[in-house]
C-alpha positions in Angstrom: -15.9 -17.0 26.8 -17.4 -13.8 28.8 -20.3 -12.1 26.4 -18.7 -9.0 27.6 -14.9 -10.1 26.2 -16.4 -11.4 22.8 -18.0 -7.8 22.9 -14.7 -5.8 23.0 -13.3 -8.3 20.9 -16.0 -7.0 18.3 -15.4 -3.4 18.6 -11.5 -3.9 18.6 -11.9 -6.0 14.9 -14.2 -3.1 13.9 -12.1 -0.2 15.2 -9.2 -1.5 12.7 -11.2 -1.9 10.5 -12.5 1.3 10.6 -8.9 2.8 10.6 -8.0 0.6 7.7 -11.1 1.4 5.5 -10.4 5.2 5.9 -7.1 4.9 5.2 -8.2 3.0 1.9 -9.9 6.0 0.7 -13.2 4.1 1.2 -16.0 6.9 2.2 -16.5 6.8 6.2 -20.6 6.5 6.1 -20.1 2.8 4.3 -17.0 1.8 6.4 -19.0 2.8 9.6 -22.3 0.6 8.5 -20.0 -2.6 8.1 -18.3 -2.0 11.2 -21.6 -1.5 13.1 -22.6 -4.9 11.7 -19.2 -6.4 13.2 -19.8 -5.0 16.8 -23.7 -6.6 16.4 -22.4 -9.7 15.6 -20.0 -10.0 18.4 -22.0 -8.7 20.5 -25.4 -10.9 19.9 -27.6 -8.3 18.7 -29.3 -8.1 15.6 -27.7 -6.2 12.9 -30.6 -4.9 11.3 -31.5 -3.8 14.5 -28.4 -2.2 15.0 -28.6 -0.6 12.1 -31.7 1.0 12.0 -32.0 2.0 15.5 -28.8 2.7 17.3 -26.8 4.0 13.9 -29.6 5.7 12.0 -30.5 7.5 15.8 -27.5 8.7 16.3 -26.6 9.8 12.5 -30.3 11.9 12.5 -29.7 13.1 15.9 -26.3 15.1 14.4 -27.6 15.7 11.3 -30.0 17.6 13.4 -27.8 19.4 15.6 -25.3 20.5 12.8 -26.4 20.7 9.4 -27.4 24.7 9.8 -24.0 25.2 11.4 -21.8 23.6 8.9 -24.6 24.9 5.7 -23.8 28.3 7.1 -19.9 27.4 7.8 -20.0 26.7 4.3 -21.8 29.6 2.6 -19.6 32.2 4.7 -16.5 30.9 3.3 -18.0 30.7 0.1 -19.2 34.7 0.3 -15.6 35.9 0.9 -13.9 33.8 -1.5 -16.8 34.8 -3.8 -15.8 38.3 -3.3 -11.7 38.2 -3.0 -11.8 39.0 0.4 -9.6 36.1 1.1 -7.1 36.2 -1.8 -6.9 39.3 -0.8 -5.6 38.9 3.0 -3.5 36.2 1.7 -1.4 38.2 -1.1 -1.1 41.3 1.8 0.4 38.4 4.2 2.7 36.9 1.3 4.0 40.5 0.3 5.2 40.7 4.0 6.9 38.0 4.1 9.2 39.6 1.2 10.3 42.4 3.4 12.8 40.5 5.6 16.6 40.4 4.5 17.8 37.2 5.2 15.0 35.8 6.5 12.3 36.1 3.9 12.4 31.7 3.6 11.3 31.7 7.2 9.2 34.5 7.3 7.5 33.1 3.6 6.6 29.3 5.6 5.2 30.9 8.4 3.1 33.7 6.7 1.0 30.6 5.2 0.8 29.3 8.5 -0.5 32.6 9.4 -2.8 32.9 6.3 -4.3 29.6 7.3 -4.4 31.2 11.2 -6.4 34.5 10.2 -8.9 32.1 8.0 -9.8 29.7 10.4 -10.0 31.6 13.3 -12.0 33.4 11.4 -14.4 31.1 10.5 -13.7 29.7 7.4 -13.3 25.7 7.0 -9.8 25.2 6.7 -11.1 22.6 3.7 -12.3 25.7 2.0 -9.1 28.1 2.2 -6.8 25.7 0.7 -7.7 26.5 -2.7 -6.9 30.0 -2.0 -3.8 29.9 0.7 -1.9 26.6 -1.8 -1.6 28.7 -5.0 -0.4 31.9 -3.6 2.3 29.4 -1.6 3.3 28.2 -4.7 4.2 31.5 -6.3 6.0 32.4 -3.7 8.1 29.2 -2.9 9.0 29.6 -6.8 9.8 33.0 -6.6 11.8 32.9 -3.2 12.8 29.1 -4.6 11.8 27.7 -1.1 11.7 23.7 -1.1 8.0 23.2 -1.7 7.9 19.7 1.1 7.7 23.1 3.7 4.6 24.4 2.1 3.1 21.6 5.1 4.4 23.8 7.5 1.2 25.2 7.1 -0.3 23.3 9.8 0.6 25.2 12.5 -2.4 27.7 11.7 -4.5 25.4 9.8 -4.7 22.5 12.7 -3.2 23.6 16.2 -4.0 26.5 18.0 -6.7 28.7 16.0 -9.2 25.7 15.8 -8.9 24.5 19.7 -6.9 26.2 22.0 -7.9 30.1 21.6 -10.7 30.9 23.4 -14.0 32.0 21.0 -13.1 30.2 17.6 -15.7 29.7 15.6 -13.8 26.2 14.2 -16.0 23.0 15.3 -13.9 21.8 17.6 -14.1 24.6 19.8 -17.9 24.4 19.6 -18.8 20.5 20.2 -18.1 20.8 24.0 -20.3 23.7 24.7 -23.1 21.2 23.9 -21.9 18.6 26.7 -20.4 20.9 29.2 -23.0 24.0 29.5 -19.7 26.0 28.3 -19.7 29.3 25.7 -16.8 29.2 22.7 -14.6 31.1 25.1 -14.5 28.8 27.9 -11.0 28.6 29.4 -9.3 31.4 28.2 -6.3 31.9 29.9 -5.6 28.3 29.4 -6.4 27.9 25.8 -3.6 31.3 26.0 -1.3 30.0 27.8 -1.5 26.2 25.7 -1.5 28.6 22.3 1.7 30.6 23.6 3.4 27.1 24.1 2.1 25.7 20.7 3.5 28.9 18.8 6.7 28.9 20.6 7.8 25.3 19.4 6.0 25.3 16.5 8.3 28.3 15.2 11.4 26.7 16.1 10.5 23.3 14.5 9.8 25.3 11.4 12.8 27.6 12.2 15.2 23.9 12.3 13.5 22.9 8.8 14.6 26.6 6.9 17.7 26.2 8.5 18.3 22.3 7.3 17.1 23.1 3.9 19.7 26.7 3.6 22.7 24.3 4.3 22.0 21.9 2.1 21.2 24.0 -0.9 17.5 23.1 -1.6 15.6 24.6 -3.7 11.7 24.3 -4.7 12.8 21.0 -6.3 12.8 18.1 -6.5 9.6 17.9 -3.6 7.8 20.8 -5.8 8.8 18.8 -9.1 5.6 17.1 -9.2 3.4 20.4 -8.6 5.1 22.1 -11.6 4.2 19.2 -13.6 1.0 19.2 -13.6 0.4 23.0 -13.1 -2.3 24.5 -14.5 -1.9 28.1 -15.1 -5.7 28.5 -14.8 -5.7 27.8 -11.3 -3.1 30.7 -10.7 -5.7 33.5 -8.4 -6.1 36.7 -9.9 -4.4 39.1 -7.3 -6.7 41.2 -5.2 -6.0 44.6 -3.5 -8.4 45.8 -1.5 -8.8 47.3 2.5 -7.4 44.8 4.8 -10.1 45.8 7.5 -12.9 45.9 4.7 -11.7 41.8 4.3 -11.7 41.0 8.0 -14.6 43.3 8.4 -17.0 40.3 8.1 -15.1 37.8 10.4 -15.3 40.2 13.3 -18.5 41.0 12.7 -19.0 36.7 13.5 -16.8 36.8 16.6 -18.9 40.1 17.9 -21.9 38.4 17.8 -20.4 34.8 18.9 -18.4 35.9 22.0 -19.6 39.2 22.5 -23.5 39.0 21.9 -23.3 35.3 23.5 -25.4 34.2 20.2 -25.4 31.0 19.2 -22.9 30.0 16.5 -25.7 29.6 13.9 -26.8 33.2 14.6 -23.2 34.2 14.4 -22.3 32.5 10.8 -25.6 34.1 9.7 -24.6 37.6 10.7 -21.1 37.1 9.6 -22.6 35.8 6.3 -24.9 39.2 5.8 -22.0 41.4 6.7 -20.2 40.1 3.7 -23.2 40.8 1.3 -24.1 43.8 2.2 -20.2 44.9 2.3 -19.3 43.8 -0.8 -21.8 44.8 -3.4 -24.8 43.2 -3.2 -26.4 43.9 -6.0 -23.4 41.9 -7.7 -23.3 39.0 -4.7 -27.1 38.6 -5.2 -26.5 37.7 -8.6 -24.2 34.8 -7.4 -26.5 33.4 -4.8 -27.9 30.5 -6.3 -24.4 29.0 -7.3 -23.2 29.5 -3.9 -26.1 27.9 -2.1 -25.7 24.9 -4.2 -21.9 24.8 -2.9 -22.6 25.5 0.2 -25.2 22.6 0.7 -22.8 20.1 -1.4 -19.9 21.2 0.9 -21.8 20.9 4.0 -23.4 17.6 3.5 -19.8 16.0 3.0 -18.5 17.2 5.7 -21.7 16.7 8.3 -22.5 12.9 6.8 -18.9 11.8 7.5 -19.4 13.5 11.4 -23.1 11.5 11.9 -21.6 8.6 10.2 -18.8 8.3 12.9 -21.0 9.4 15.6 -23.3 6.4 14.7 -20.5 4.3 14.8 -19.8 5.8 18.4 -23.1 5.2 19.5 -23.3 1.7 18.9 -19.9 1.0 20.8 -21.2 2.5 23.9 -24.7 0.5 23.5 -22.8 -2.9 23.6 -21.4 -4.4 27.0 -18.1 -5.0 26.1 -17.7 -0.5 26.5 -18.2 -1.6 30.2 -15.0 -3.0 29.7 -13.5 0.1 28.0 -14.7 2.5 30.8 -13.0 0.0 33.4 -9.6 0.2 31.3 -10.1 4.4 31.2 -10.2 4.4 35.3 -6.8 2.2 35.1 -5.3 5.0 32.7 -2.1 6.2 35.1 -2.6 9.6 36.1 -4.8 12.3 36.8 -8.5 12.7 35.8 -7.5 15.3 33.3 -4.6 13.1 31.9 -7.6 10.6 31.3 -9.3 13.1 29.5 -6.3 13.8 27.4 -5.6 10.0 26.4 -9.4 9.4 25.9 -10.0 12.0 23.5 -6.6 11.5 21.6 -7.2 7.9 21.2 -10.5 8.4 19.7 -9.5 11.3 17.7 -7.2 8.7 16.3 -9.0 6.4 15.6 -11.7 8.4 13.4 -9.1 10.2 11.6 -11.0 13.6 12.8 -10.5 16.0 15.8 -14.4 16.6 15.3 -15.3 13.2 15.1 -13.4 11.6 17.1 -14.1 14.3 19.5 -17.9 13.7 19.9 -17.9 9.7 19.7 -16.0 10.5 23.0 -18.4 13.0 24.3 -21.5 11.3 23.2 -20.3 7.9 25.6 -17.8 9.5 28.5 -19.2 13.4 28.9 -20.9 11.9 32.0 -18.0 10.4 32.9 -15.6 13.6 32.7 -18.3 15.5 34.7 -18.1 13.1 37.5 -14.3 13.8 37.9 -15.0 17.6 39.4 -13.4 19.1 36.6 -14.5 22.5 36.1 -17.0 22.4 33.0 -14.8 25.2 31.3 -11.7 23.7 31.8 -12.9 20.2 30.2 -14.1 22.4 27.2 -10.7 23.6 26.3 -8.7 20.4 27.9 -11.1 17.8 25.1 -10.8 20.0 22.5 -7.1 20.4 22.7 -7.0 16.9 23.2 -8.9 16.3 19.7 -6.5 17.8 18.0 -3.3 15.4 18.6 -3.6 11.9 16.7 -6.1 13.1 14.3 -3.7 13.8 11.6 -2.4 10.8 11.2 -1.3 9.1 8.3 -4.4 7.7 7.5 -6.8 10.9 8.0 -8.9 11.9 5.2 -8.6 15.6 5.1 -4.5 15.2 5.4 -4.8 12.9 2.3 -6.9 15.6 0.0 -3.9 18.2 1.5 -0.7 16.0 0.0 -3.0 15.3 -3.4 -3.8 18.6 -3.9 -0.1 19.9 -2.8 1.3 17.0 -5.5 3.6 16.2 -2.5 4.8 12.7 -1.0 4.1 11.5 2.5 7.7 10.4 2.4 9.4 14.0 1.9 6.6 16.2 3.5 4.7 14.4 6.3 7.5 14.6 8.9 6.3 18.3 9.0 2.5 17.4 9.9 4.0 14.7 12.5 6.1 17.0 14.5 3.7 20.1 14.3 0.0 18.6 14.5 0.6 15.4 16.2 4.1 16.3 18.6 3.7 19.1 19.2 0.0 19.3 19.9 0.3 16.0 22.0 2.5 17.5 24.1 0.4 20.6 24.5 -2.6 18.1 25.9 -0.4 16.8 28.3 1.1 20.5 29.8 -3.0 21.3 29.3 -3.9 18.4 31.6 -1.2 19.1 34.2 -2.1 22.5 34.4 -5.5 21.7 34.7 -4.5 19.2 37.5 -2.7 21.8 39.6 -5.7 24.7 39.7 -5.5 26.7 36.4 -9.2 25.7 34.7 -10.3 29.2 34.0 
């Protein structure tokens, strides 16, 4: 058989594998070592080899490029939950949500979509926010008895539009292409407008159809939220904060100043977003707290930056075997424009890696070149990949949507069809309007 078809043969075995072991729950740095060691083997290249030069390259070679962005990600988000400044914007947006007749259920689900929209654009991880944004949802689903399954409603702020589509977010996956394409965070904006617009407008009405489903049939925070009330622990109720909405934000737009307005790297910006919440609120009493939330921060970051080299690694040794020759021949035979290619590339591997991040760079790291060829504008192939990223990633099997249903105490079964329709649908059909659009002229 051709050494080239034994190849893919190799990295198709792995890639389920790969899917499969995530899905497990098995971590993604051990899952991605054994399927490295598949592709060697069907590939005719030493495994050790593999190993140590191809996977451990590429891992150290991210490591590298991220750690200070996600160590300062991470210590950020832990300076405003630190000082209340997020339970803070969250109870302001959950007292709104009271103040509409009629149409307080509605305007309750999509103020935690907004919660989690303020947050991440913000620049706080969306894995860090949850523990604020899921227990003030839960007292007010109880108290406006809303069926708790809606609570994943959420994602319409937490995965669509605030972490890939509007221009200068601070989120990852609005700063991986800048590295590949020469770009700045708010490269395409009047696309990555125009794609959020779209994403808003169907988003609302899906969650609009749910409200309305649940009204006529009578349901109530139970039975979905049954589980949740069971093992509710009143200690992890959040002690409400009141204090100046601009004062909370206050350290957020400091970041986007400096990111978008400055033109500073994102590292600078975290740092000076970081600072600003010090300095802002009490110092004295946030010094006192440093050491605690450095060791967070670097426990928080490392978890989340070893599963990104891990996959990267795993990415790098696909493209280093010939059967990718074979892969990049199937990608020209995708129907469609260049931009549609760019659409189903990235999806795919978003998909496959569980990640909108990860999957993102593994397709970087081996087709960047490629895209570039094509004549896309660099700008508009920032926005299009990292709208693209964002599509098949939360799929069943992702990690991050797994820790979201445990912590949530909710089943796939009653809650899921939410994250479908809003982060997968939705956003896939958002990728393909993006690609069209970038087809017929708009890439600016």
């Amino acid at each position: 058989m051709n050494p080239e078809i034994v190849s893919l043969i190799g990295i198709i075995i792995a890639t389920i594998i790969f899917v499969i072991g995530i899905f497990r729950g098995y971590h993604i740095a051990a899952v991605s070592l054994v399927c490295v060691g598949i592709i060697a083997l069907f590939s005719g290249v030493g495994i050790i080899e593999s190993l140590t030069n191809v996977w451990a390259t590429k891992f150290a070679g991210v490591y590298k490029a991220y750690f200070l962005l996600f160590f300062f990600s991470a210590l950020f988000a832990k300076s405003l939950g630190d000082t209340g400044a997020a339970s803070a914007i969250a109870f302001k947006l959950a007292k709104l949500a009271r103040l509409w007749p009629k149409h307080e259920k509605l305007m309750a689900v999509l103020s935690i979509g907004l919660m989690y929209a303020i947050f991440t654009y913000g620049g706080i991880s969306v894995f860090v926010v949850v523990f604020t944004v899921l227990y003030i949802a839960k007292d007010l689903f109880t108290e406006l008895n809303i069926p708790w399954k809606l609570y994943t409603c959420g994602a319409i702020g937490s995965s669509t539009f605030t972490v890939a589509m509007l221009p200068g977010s601070p989120q990852l996956t609005n700063l991986i292409p800048m590295e590949y394409f020469g770009t700045d965070a708010m490269a395409a904006p009047v696309l990555g407008i125009v794609c959020s617009i779209i994403t808003i407008i169907l988003s609302v009405m899906w969650i609009n159809y749910q409200v309305k489903k649940c009204e006529k049939t009578g349901e109530g925070f139970e039975p979905s939220g049954t589980a949740l009330l069971r093992s509710w622990d009143s200690k992890n109720d959040v002690a409400r904060v009141d204090m100046p909405l601009w004062k909370c934000l206050f350290p957020s737009i400091v970041l986007m100043v400096v990111l978008n307005v400055f033109d500073a790297s994102p590292v600078a910006a975290l740092l000076s977003g970081t600072i600003a919440s010090y300095i802002l609120f009490n110092p004295v009493k946030q010094w006192e707290k440093i050491k605690p939330a450095i060791h967070t921060a670097v426990s928080n970051s490392n978890q989340a930056i070893v599963a990104l080299a891990a996959a990267s690694g795993f990415g790098g040794m696909v493209a280093s075997v010939s059967g990718f020759q074979l892969i990049l021949a199937a990608l020209d035979k995708v129907p469609g424009s260049p931009a549609f290619q760019v659409a189903v590339s990235v999806n795919v591997a978003a998909g496959f890696a569980a990640s909108s991040s990860t999957g993102l760079r593994m397709t970087l790291d081996i087709l960047a070149d490629k895209f570039i060829a094509t004549g896309i504008a660099p700008a508009a192939l920032h926005r299009l990949s990292a709208i693209s990223s964002i599509g098949l990633d939360t799929l069943p099997h992702s990690p991050a949507l797994a820790n979201s249903f445990y912590m949530s105490k909710l089943s796939y079964k009653d809650a899921y069809i939410n994250n479908f329709m809003l982060s997968v649908v939705i956003t896939l059909i958002v990728a393909i309007i993006a690609s069209i659009l970038v087809t017929v002229g708009l890439t600016f």
